[in-house]
VOGU-3710 file (C-alpha; in Angstrom, 3 decimals, decimal comma):
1> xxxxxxxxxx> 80,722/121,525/106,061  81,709/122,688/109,658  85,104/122,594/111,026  85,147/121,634/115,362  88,563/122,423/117,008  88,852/119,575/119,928  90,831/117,496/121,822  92,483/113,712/121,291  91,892/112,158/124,587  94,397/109,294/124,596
11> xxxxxxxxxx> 97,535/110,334/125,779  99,462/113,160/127,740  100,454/115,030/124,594  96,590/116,264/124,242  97,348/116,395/120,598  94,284/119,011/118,812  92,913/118,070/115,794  90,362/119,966/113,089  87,369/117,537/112,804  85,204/118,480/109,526
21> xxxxxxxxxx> 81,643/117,453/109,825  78,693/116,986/107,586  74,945/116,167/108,033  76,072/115,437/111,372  78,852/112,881/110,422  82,541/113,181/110,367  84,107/112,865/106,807  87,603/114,281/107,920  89,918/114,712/110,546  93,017/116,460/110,416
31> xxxxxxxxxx> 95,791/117,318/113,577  95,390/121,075/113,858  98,078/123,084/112,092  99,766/125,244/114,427  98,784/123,676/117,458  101,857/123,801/119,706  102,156/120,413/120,874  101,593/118,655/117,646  101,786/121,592/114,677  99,899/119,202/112,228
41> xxxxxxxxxx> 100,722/115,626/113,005  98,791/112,919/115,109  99,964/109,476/115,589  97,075/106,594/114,464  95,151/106,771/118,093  94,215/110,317/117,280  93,751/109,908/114,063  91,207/107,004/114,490  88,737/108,898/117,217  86,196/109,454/114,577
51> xxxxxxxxxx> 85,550/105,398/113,735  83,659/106,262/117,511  80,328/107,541/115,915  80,068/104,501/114,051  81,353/101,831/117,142  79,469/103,176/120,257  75,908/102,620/120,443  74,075/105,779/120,172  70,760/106,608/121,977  71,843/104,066/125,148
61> xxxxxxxxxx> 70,015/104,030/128,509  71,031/102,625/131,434  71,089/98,980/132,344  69,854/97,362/135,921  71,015/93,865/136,753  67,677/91,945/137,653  67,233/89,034/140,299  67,453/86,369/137,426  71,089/87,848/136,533  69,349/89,604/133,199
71> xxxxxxxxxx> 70,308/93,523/132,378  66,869/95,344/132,097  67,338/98,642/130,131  65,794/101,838/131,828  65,247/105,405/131,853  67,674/108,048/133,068  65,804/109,241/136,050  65,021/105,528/136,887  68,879/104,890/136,831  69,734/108,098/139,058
81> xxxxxxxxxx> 67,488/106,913/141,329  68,317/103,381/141,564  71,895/104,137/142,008  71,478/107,394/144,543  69,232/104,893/146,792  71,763/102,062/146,883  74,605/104,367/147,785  72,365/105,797/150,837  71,122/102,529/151,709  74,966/101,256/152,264
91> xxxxxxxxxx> 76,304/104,322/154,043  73,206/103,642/156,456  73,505/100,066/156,621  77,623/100,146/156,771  78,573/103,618/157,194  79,781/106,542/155,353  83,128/104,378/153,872  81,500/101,347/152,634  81,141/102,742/149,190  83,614/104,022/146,965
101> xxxxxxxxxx> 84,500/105,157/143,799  87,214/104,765/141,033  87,519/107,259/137,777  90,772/107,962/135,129  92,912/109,565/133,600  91,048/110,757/130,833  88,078/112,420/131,996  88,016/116,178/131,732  88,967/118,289/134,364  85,382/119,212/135,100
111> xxxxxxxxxx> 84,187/115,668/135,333  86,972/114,359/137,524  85,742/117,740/140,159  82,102/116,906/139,992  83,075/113,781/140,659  85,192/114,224/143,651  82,842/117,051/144,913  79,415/114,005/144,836  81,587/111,236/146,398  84,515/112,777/148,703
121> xxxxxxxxxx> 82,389/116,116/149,410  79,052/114,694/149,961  79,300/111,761/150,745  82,553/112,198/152,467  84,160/108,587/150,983  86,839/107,453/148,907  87,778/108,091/145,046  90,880/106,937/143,806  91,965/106,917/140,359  93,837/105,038/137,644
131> xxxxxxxxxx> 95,867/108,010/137,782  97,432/106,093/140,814  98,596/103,285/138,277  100,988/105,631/136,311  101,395/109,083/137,572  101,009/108,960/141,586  105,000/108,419/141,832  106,204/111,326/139,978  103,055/113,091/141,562  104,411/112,429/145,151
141> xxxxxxxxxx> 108,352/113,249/143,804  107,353/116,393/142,285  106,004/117,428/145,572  109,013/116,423/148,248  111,569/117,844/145,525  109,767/120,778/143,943  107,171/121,841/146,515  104,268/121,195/144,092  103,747/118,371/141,406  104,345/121,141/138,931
151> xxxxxxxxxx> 106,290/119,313/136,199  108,127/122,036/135,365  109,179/121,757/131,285  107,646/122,535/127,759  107,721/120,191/124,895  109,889/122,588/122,653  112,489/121,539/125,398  113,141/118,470/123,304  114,281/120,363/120,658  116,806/122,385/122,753
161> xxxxxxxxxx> 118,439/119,879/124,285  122,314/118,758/123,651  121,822/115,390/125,693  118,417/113,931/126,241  118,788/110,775/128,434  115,433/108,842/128,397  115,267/106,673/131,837  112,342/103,677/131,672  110,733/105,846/128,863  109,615/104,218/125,260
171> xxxxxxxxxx> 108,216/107,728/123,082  108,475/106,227/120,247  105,804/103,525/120,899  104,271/105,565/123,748  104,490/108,910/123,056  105,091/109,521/119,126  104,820/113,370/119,553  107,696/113,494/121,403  109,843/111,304/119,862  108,822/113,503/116,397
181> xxxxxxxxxx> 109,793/116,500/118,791  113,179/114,747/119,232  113,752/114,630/115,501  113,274/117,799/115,188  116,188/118,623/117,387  118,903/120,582/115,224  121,206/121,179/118,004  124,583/120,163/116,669  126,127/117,322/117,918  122,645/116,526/120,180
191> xxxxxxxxxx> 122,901/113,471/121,850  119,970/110,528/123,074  120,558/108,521/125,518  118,243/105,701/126,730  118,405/104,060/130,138  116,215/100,867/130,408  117,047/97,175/130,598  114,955/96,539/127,594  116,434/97,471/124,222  113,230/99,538/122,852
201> xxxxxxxxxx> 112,294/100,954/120,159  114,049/103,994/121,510  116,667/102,543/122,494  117,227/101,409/118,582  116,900/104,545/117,270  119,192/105,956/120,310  122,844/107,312/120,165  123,592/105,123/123,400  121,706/102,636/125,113  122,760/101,737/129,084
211> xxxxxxxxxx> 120,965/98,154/129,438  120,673/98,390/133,030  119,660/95,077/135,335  116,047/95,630/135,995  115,392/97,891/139,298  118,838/98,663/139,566  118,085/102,787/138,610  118,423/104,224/142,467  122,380/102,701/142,047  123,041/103,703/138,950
221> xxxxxxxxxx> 121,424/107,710/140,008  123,717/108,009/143,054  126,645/106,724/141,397  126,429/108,944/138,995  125,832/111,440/141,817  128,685/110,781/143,741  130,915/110,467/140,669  130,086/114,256/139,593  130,391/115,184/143,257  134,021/113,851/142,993
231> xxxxxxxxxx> 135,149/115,471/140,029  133,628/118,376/141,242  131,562/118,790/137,940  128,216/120,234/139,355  126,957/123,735/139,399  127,699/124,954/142,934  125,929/128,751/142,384  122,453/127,188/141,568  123,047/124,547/144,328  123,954/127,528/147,107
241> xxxxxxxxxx> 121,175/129,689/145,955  118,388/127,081/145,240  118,760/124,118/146,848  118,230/122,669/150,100  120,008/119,821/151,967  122,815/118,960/149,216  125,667/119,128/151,564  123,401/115,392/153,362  123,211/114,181/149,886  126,664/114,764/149,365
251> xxxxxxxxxx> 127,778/113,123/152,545  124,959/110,194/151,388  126,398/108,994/147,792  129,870/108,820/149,443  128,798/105,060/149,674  127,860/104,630/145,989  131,419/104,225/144,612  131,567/102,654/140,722  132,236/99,476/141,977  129,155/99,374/143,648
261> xxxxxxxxxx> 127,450/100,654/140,829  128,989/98,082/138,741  127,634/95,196/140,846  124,082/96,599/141,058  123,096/97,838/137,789  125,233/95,476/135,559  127,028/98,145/133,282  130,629/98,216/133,134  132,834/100,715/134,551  133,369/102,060/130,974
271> xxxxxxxxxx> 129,471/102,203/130,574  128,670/104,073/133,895  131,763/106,426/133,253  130,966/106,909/129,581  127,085/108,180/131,061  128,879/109,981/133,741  130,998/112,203/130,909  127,978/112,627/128,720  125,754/114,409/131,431  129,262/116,454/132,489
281> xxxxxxxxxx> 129,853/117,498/129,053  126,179/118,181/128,147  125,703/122,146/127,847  122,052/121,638/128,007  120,952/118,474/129,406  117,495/117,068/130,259  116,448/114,221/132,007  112,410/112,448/131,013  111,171/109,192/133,286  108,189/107,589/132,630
291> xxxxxxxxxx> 106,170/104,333/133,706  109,579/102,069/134,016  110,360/104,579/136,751  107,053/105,263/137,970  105,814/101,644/138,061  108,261/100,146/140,553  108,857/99,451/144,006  110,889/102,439/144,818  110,029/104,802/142,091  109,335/107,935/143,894
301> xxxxxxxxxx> 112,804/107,636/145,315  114,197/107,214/141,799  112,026/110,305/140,757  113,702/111,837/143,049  117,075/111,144/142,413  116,572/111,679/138,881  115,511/115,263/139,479  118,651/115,491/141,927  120,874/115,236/138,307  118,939/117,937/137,029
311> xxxxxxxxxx> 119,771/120,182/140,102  123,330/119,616/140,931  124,321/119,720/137,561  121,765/123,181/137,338  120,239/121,733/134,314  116,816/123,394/135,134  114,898/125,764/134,575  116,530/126,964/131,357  115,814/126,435/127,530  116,919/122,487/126,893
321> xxxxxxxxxx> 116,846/121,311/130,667  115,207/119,748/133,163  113,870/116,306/135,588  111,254/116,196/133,383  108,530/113,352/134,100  106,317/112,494/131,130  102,428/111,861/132,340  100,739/108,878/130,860  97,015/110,059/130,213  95,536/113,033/128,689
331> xxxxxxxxxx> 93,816/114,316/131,640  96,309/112,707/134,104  97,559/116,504/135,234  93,755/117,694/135,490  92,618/114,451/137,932  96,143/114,939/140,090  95,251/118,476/140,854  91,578/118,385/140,630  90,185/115,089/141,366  89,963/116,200/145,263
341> xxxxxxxxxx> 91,574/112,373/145,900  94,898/113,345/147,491  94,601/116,925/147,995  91,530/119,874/148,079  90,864/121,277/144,511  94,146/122,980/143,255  96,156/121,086/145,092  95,383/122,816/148,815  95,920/120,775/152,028  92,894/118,669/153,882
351> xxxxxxxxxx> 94,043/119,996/156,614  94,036/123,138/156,192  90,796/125,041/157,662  90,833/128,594/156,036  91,403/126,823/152,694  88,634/124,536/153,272  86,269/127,731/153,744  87,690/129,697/150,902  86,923/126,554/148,803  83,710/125,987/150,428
361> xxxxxxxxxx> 82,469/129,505/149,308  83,235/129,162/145,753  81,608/125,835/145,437  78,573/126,607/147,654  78,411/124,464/150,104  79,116/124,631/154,185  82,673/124,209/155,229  81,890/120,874/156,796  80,866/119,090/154,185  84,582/119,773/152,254
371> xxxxxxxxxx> 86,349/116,233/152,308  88,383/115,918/155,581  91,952/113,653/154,289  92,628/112,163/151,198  91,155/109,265/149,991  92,295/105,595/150,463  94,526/104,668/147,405  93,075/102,314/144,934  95,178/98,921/146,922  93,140/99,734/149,747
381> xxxxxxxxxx> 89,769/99,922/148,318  90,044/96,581/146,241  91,245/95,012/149,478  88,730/96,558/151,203  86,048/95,090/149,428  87,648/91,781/149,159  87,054/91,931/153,300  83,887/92,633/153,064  84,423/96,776/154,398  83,099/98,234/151,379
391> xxxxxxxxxx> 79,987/97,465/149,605  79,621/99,771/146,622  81,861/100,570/144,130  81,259/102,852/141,418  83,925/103,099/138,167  83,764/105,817/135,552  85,606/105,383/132,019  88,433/102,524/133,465  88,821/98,957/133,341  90,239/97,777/136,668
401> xxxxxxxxxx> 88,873/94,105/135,824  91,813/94,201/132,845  94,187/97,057/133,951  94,296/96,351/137,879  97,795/94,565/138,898  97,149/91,141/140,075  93,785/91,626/138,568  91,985/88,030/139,707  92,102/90,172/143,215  89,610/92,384/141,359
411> xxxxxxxxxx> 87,798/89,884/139,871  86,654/88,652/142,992  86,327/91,898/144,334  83,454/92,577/142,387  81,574/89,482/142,833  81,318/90,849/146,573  79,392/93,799/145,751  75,765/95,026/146,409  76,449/97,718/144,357  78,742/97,917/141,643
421> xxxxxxxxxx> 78,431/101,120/138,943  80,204/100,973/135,937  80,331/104,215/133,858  81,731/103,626/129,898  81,315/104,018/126,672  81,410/100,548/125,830  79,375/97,898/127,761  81,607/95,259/126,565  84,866/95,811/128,947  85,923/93,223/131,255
431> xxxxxxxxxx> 84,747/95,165/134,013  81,402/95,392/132,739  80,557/91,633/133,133  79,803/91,704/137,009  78,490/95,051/136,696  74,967/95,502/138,831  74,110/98,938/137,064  75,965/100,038/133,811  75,592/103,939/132,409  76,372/104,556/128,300
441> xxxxxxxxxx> 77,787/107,965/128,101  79,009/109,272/125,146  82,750/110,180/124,056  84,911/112,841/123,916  83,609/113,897/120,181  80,050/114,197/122,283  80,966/116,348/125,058  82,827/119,561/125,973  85,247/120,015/128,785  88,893/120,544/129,489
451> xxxxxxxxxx> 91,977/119,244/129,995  95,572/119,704/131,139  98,549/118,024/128,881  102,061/116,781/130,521  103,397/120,791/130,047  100,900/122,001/131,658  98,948/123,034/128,809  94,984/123,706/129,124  93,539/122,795/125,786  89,278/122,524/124,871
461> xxxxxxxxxx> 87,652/119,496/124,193  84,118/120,890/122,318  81,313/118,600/121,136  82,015/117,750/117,254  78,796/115,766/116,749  75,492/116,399/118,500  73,676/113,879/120,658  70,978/111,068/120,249  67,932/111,574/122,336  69,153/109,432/125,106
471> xxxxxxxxxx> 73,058/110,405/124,898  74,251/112,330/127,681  77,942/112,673/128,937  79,828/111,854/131,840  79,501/115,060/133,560  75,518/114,929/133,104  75,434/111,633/134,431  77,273/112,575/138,057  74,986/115,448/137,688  71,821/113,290/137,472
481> xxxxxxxxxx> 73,146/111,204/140,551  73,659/113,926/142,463  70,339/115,589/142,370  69,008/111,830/142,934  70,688/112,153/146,105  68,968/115,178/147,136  72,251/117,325/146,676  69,561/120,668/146,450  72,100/123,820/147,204  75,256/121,934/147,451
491> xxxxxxxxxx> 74,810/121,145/143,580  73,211/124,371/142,533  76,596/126,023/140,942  77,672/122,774/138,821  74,835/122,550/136,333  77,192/122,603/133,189  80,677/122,333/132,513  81,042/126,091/132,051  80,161/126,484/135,162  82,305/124,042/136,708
501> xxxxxxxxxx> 85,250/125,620/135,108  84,821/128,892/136,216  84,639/127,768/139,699  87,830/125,967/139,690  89,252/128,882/138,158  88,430/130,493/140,980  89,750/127,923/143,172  93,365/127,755/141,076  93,652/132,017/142,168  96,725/131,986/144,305
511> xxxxxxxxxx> 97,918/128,610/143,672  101,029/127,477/141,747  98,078/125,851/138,697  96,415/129,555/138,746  94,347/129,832/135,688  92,108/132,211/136,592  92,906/134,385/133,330  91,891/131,546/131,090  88,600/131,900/130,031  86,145/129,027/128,284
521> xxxxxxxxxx> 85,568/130,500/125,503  88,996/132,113/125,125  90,083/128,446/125,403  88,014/127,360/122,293  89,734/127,126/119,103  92,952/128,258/120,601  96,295/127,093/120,545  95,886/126,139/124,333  97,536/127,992/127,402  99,857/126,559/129,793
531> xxxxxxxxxx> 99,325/127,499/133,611  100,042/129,523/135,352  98,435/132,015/133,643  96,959/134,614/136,432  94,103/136,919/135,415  95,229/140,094/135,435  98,561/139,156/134,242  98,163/138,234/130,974  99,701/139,878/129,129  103,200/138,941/131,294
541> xxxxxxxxxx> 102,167/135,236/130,513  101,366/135,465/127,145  103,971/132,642/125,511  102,499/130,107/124,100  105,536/127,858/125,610  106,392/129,086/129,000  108,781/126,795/131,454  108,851/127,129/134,929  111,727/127,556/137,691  114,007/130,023/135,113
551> xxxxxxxxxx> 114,451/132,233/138,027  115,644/129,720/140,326  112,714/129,562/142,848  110,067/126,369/143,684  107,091/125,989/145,426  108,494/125,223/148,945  108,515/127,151/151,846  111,897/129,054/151,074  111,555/128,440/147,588  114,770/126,177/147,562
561> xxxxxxxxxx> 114,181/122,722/145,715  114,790/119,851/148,138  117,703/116,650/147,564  115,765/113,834/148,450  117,069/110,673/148,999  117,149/107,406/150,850  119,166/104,008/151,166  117,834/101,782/148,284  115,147/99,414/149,563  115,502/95,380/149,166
571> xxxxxxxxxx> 113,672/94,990/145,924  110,640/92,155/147,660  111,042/90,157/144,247  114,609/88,807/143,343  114,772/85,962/140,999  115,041/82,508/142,414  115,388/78,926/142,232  111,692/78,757/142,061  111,203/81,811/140,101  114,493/82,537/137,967
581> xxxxxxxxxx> 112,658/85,214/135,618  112,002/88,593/135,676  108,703/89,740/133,669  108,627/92,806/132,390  105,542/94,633/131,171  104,691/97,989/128,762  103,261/99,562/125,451  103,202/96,665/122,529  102,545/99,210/119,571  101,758/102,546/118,574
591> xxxxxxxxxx> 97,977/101,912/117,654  97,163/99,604/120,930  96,110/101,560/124,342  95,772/100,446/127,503  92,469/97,724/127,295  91,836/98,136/124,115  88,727/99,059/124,846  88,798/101,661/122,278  91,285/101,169/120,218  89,711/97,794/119,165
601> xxxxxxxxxx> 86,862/98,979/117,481  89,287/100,875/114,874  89,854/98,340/111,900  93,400/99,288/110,597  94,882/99,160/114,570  92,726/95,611/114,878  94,586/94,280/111,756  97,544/94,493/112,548  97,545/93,948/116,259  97,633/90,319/118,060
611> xxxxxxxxxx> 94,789/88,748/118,689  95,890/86,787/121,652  98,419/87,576/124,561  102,354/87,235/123,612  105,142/88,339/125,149  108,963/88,904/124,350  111,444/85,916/124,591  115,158/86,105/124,370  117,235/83,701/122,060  119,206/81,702/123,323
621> xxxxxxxxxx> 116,319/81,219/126,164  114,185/79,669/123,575  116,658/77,778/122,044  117,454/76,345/125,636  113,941/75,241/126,043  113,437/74,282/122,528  110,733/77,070/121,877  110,276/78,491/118,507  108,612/81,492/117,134  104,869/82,059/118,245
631> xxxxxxxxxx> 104,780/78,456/120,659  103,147/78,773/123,601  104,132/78,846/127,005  102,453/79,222/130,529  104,054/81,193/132,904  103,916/80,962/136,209  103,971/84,081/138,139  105,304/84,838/142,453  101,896/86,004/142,720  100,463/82,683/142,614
641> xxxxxxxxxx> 98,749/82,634/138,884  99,395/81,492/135,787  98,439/82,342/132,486  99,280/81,064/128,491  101,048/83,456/125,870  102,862/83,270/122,407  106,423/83,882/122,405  107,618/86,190/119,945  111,668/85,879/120,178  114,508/88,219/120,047
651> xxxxxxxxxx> 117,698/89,548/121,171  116,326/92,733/122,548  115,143/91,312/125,539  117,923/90,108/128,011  118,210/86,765/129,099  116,554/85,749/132,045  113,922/88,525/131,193  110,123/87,857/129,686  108,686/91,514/128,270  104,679/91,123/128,205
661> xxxxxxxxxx> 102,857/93,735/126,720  100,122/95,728/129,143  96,996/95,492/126,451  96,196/91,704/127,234  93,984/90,498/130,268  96,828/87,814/130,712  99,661/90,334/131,775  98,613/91,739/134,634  96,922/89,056/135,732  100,809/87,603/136,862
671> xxxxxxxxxx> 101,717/91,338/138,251  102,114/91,547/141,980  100,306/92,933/144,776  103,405/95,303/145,691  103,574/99,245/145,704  105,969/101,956/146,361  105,511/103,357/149,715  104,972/106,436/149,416  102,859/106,602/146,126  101,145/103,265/146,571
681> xxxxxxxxxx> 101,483/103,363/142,643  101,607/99,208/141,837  104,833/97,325/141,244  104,217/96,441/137,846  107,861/95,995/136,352  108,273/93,481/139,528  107,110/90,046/139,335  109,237/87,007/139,003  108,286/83,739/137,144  108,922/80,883/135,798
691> xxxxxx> 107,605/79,500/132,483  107,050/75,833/130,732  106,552/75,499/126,871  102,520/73,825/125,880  102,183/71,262/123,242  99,168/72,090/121,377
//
């Protein structure tokens, strides 16, 4: 029996785990002891990874939609081919921007660059990602506010901590690693606070619990703000030596007195001073948003702000600190820095020309053919082929058809196409069903690669079983396209993985993300290592938990972090006559993710998970419409559908509110077409409805 060392690819945490294999099958898995992130636990999702050599089809080859609507299997080179010719044939027919591509989170770092070199190199059109549906906010935030997204914590942060205030942030449901981290705290007298209008499973298990009107988190931040402005209770030695622009900020949450905090968010004065006294009297305080922040209207703005607390109060950069954003998928970190979507590899600027030639070199091609601006964002390209501008669409291990908010939009979308790719493991997602051309590829306990957790941590995802005949991976396939195309030098350095990563650690040399001391095989069967880590250097890098911005200095020009802030926007869905509801959406349990794609080919998550769509109702709003437990309701959403769930009732939802969880076609179906500005990341905490109950 063999042990592999690899990599769960659900979530952010990139939890490792020891997979013990036999005759080519696994008969154990266990999470790696040691491992820094999860020292020997894994919550169910990890856990389960290995029912996937007995659920996805081995020895698969491609599938090609035929004139009487029947999939024909074919070979490999036959599907290159195919799909190579129909992406030439539209740029000719409709230019270079009528195709277009969409990948994940939770391909490895290698895959999401091949990917982005074929389609935004190349072919010089647009990839966006699903990244864009959870992480583009905090992306865009770290960037105005720290110079670079460069999330700036470790995990053993958790554990440090006096007061850790989670804002729009579930962990125990979404993120069990860190909630374990949590409980591991042994500060004395540690405090958790929770922030969210729902009262979560974290907020249960939470010291205090601020059940804040939904979208009401910008008035509640600069309240706050101006409050510890006021008493004079920030840190005004890290603001004068590290900051920029706080004496404008100051000047700015003048305006946000309590009262006005009191109308907007719906706490009481006691509440919002009670907060205000637990962040002043915090000695080590640290701050974690996730998708209820991220997933709004205005949430870069609220990134922002939250990140704001961190600095004036100078709860950064030190053991227990920090505004720490928690990233939603594993690779998440790996596709926002290397996906070459809204920046150049590493996170380099479009526009800037000696970059594009230093990258050029490395990756062996001519400077010209480096992508010019970043891509369209993911909005753009559904609309765009819903007006007929873009003809091919190609998808790589996402289900837009389920996860895409206001999802009919996408529905029709793809009955538009000439060409439309899809790229999975399993040929029975949603998104498959229009699907012209669909590629098998195999999973993550097939295929070797890398990613980059929510710390910044680099860990090794290595092949535990070996292939069928016909089996290839993700990175093989874009590597079969692109010789189909006719790719010939521009492709020549990016025949395996391997090599892939050593050019991009090439490319990371310089950078904020440099890497360039981490080596592939150094990588396997490690304990991971967090970037930067500079070759050359290592030795000066060599903790296995390292935290950035302890010496006070950020990736902008004058390496001062920046206050950022703006007048709160009109939120473009307020409950009405028409629509009197607000519908809320999120995790449902532990063992569910995302589609369900995968997790519903694992029996002991499938037992004990709904079979149809529900949602959260409070009491006394089913008692006033005579609903009782599991009755079923349609609700009718601002966006113009409609769609049937089972009510599940409780006080932890507010009145007024419906909570929907995300793993269920139905939900986003009723989510709106609305984005934050300057992410574009969809509105998905936003919609308003209205609901009647159905007599079955």
């Amino acid at each position: 029996m063999k042990k592999v060392q690899s990599c769960c690819n659900f979530c952010a945490i990139d939890c490792n785990l020891d997979f013990y294999v036999e005759d080519n099958r696994i008969v154990k898995t266990v999470p790696t002891p040691g491992y820094p992130v999860n020292d020997g636990f894994s919550c169910i999702k990890g856990i389960s990874l290995s029912k996937q050599q007995t659920t996805v089809k081995p020895d698969a080859l491609p599938k090609i939609r035929q004139a009487d609507g029947t999939m024909k299997e074919v070979p490999w080179e036959e599907g290159f081919r195919y799909v190579a010719d129909k992406l030439k044939e539209l740029q000719a027919k409709y230019g270079r921007e009528s195709v277009a591509g969409i990948s994940t989170g939770q391909l490895t770092l290698e895959e999401f660059a091949i990917f982005g070199h074929v389609m935004r190199n190349y072919l010089q059109t647009n990839v966006d990602g699903n990244t864009r549906l959870c992480m583009a906010s905090a992306a865009v935030a770290h960037k105005m506010t720290y110079g670079y997204d460069a999330p700036g914590y470790t995990l053993k942060d958790l554990e440090l901590s006096d007061t850790i205030i989670f804002i729009g942030s579930n962990p125990i449901v979404a993120h069990p690693i860190i909630w374990g981290r949590v409980q591991q705290n042994k500060v004395p007298g540690h405090k958790v606070i929770v922030i969210d209008p729902r009262r979560s499973e974290t907020a249960k298990n939470a010291d205090y619990w601020y059940g804040i009107t939904p979208r009401s988190d910008l008035y509640l931040i600069y309240t706050i703000s101006n409050i510890l402005i006021e008493n004079d209770w920030i840190d005004h030695k890290f603001i004068e030596e590290h900051t920029n622009h706080f004496e404008e900020f100051a000047e700015f949450v003048k305006a946000f007195t309590l009262e006005r905090g009191v109308r907007h968010t719906g706490l009481s004065k006691e509440q919002i001073m009670e907060l205000v006294d637990l962040i002043h009297n915090g000695k080590k305080v640290s701050f974690w948003w996730t998708m209820g922040v991220n997933q709004g209207y205005e949430a870069v703005r609220t990134a922002n702000g939250i990140m704001n607390l961190a600095l004036m109060t100078g709860n950064i950069g030190k053991p227990g600190t920090g505004g720490n954003s928690i990233t939603g998928q594993c690779n998440a970190m790996g596709s926002r820095l290397f996906s070459n979507t809204t920046c150049l590899f590493g996170g380099g600027d479009f526009g800037d020309e000696n970059e594009r030639k230093r990258l050029a070199d490395i990756i062996g091609i001519d400077p010209d053919l480096m992508a010019k601006k970043p891509t369209i964002p993911y909005n753009k390209i559904v609309e765009g082929i819903n007006a007929g501008e873009i003809k091919g669409l190609w998808i790589l291990c996402t289900n837009p058809r389920h996860s895409w908010t206001n999802n009919e939009t996408f529905a029709e979308a793809t009955k538009k196409l000439e060409l439309f790719v899809v790229q999975d493991i399993y040929d029975t997602i949603e998104s498959a069903e229009d699907a012209t051309v669909y590629f098998p590829v195999v999973p993550g306990i097939k295929k070797a690669g890398t990613y980059i957790n929510l710390e910044r941590r680099m860990s090794a995802m290595r092949p535990v079983l070996k292939r069928g005949e016909n089996e290839i991976s993700d990175y093989e396939c874009i590597l079969g396209v692109a010789k189909a195309l006719g790719m010939g030098k521009a492709i020549e350095r990016w025949e395996t993985p391997e090599e892939c990563f050593n050019m991009l650690r090439r490319i990371s040399v310089g950078k904020p993300c440099d890497f360039s001391g981490v080596t592939w095989d150094g990588l396997t069967d490690s304990h991971g290592i967090q970037w930067p880590y500079p070759a050359g250097r290592e030795e000066e890098f060599s903790a296995e938990e390292r935290r950035l911005y302890s010496d006070g200095k950020f990736f902008t020009p004058n390496q001062r972090a920046n206050f950022v802030f703006e007048e709160p926007q009109p939120n473009p869905y307020v409950p009405n006559e028409e629509f009197p509801l607000i519908f809320n959406t999120g995790r449902g349990t532990v063992g569910q993710w995302h589609t369900q794609s995968r997790t519903k080919e694992v029996r002991f998550v499938e037992d004990v998970s709904s079979k149809k769509a529900y949602l959260f109702m409070n009491t006394k709003q089913a008692e006033e419409n005579d609903i009782h437990h599991m009755d079923v309701v349609r609700v009718y959403s601002v966006n113009g559908q409609n769609a049937d769930f089972h009510v599940k009732i409780t006080d932890d939802v507010p009145y007024n509110q419906l909570y929907a969880p995300i793993h269920y076609i139905e939900c986003n179906k009723l989510t709106p077409s609305s984005y934050d500005k300057y992410s574009r990341e969809p509105n998905y905490k936003g919609a308003t409805c209205r609901f009647e109950k159905i007599t079955q």
